[in-house]
MITORDO-812747 format. One record per residue: x, z negated, y of N, C-alpha, C in turn; residue number from 0. Coordinates in pm, 1 decimal, decimal comma. Atoms other than C-alpha are relative to their C-alpha. Example, Ala and Ser with C-alpha at 12.3 -4.5 7.8 and 13.67 -1.06 7.14 Angstrom:
BEGIN
PT/n_X/n_Z/n_Y/ca_X/ca_Z/ca_Y/c_X/c_Z/c_Y/pos
PT/89,0/0,0/-119,0/1230,0/-780,0/-450,0/90,0/0,0/120,0/0
PT/-82,0/6,0/-119,0/1367,0/-714,0/-106,0/-77,0/-73,0/109,0/1
This chain:
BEGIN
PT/n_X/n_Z/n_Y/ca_X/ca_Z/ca_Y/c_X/c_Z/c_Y/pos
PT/-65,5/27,6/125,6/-1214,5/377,7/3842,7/-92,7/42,7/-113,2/0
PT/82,4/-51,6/111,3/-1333,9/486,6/3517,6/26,9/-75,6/-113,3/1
PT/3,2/76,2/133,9/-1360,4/371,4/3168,0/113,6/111,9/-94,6/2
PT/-107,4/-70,1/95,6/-1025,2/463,4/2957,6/-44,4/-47,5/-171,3/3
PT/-7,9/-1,1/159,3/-1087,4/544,5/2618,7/144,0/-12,4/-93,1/4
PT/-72,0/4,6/52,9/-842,1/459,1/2375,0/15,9/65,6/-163,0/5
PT/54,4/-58,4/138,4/-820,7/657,2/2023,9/137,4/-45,1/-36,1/6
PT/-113,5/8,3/72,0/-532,5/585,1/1763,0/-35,8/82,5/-134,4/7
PT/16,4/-98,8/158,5/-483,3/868,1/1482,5/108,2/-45,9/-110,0/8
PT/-82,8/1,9/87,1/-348,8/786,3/1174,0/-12,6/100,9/-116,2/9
PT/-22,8/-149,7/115,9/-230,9/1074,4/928,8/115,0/29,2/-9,6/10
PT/-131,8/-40,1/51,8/14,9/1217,1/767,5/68,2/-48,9/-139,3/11
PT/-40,5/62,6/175,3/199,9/1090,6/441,6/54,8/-153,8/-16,9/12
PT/30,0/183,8/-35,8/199,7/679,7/555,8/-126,4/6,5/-103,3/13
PT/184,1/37,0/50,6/-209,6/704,3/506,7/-34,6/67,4/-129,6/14
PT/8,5/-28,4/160,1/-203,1/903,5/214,2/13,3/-49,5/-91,4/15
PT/-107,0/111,8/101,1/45,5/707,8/24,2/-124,4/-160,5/-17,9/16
PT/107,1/148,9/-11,3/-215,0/350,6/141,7/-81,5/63,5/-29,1/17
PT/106,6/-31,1/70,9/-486,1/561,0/21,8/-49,9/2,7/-142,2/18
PT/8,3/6,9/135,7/-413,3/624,7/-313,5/25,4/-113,4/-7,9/19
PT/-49,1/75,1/79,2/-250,8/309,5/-360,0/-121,3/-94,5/-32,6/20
PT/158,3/42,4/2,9/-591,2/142,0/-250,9/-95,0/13,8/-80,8/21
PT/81,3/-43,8/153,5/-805,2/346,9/-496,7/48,2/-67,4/-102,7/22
PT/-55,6/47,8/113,0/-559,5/212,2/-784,4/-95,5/-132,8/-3,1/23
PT/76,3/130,7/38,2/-734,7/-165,3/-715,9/-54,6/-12,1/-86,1/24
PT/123,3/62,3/108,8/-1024,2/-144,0/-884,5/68,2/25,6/-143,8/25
PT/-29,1/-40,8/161,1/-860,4/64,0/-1191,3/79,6/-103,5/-25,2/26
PT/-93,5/101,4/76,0/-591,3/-192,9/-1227,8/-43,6/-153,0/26,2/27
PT/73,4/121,0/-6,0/-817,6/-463,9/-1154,1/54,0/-113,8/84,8/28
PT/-57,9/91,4/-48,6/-660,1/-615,1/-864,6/-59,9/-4,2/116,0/29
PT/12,4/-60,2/-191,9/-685,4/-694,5/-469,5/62,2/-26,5/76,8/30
PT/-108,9/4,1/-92,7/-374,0/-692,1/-360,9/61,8/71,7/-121,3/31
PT/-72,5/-101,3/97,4/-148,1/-399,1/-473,6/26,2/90,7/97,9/32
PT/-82,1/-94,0/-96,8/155,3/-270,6/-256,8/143,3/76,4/-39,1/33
PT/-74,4/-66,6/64,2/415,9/-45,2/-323,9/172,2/-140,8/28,9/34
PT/-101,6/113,8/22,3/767,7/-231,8/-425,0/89,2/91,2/170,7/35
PT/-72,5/-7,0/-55,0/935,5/-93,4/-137,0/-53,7/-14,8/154,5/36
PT/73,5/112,8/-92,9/687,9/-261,6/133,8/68,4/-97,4/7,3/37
PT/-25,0/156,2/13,9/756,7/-567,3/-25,2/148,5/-8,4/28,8/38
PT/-148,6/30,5/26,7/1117,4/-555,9/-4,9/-5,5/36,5/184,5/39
PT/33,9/-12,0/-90,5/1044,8/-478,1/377,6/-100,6/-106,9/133,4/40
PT/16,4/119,1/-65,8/844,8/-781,4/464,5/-38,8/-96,3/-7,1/41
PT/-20,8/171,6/13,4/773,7/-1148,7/493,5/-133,1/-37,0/-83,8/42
PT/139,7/47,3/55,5/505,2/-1257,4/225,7/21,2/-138,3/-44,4/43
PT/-89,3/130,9/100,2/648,2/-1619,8/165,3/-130,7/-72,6/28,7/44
PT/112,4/14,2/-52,3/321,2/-1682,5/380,6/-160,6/-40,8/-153,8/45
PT/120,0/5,8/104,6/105,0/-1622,2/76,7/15,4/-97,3/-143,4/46
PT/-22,8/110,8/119,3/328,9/-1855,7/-192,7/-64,5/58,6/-127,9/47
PT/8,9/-73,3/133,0/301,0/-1592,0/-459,6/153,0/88,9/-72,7/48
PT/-91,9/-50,3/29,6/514,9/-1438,3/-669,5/-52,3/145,8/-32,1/49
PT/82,3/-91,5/-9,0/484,7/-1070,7/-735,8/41,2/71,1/-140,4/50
PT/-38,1/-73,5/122,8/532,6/-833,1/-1062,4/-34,1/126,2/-39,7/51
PT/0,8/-149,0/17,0/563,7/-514,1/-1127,1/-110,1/58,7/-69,7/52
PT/107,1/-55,0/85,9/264,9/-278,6/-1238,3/69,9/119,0/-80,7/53
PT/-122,5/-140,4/13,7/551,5/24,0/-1301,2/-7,2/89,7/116,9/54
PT/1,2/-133,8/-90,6/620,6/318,7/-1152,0/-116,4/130,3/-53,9/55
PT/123,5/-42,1/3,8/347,4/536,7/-1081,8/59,8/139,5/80,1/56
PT/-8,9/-180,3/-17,0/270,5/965,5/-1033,8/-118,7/-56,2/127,9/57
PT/118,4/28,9/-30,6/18,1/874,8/-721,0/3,3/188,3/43,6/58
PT/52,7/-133,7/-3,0/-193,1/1203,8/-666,0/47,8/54,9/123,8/59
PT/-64,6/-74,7/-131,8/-31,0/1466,6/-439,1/114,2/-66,5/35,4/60
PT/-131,2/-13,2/-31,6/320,1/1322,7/-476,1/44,8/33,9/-119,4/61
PT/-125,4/-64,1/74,6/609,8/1440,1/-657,3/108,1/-141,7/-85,0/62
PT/-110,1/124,3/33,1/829,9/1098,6/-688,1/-98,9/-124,4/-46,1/63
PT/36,9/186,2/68,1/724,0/733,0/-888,7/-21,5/-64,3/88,5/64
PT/21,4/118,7/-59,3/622,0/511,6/-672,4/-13,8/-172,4/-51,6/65
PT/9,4/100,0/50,5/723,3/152,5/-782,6/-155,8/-67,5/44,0/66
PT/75,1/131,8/-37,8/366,0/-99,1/-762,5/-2,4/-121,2/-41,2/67
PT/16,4/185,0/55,8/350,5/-479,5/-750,4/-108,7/-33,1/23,1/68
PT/80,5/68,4/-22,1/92,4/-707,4/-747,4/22,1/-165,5/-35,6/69
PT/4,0/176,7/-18,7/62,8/-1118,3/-716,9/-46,9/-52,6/-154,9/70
PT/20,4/28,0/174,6/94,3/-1266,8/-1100,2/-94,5/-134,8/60,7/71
């Protein structure tokens, strides 16, 4: 028997998209900051926040707005 390595690649325009949005933190001074159409996708009742719009955003190397929220 041998030792199975396991690798997982992530790429493509998922990790891009969580890349930039990530960088935004510091500039908008937050640490939590996900795009509005995450949130509308899944369960944050967990955290007992409410959330509010930062606007729609040009993130680098796309074409379309991307709504962001963050936790008021």
């Amino acid at each position: 028997m041998g030792i199975v390595k396991r690798e997982i690649v992530y790429s493509g325009d998922v990790l891009n998209t969580a890349s930039r949005i990530q960088s935004l933190c510091n500039e908008m001074n937050t640490d939590i900051l996900l795009s509005n159409n995450l949130l509308k996708q899944i369960d944050l009742k967990f955290l007992d926040k409410e959330f509010k719009s930062v606007g729609n955003i040009t993130l680098r190397g796309k074409q379309q707005k991307i709504e962001l929220v963050t936790p008021c």
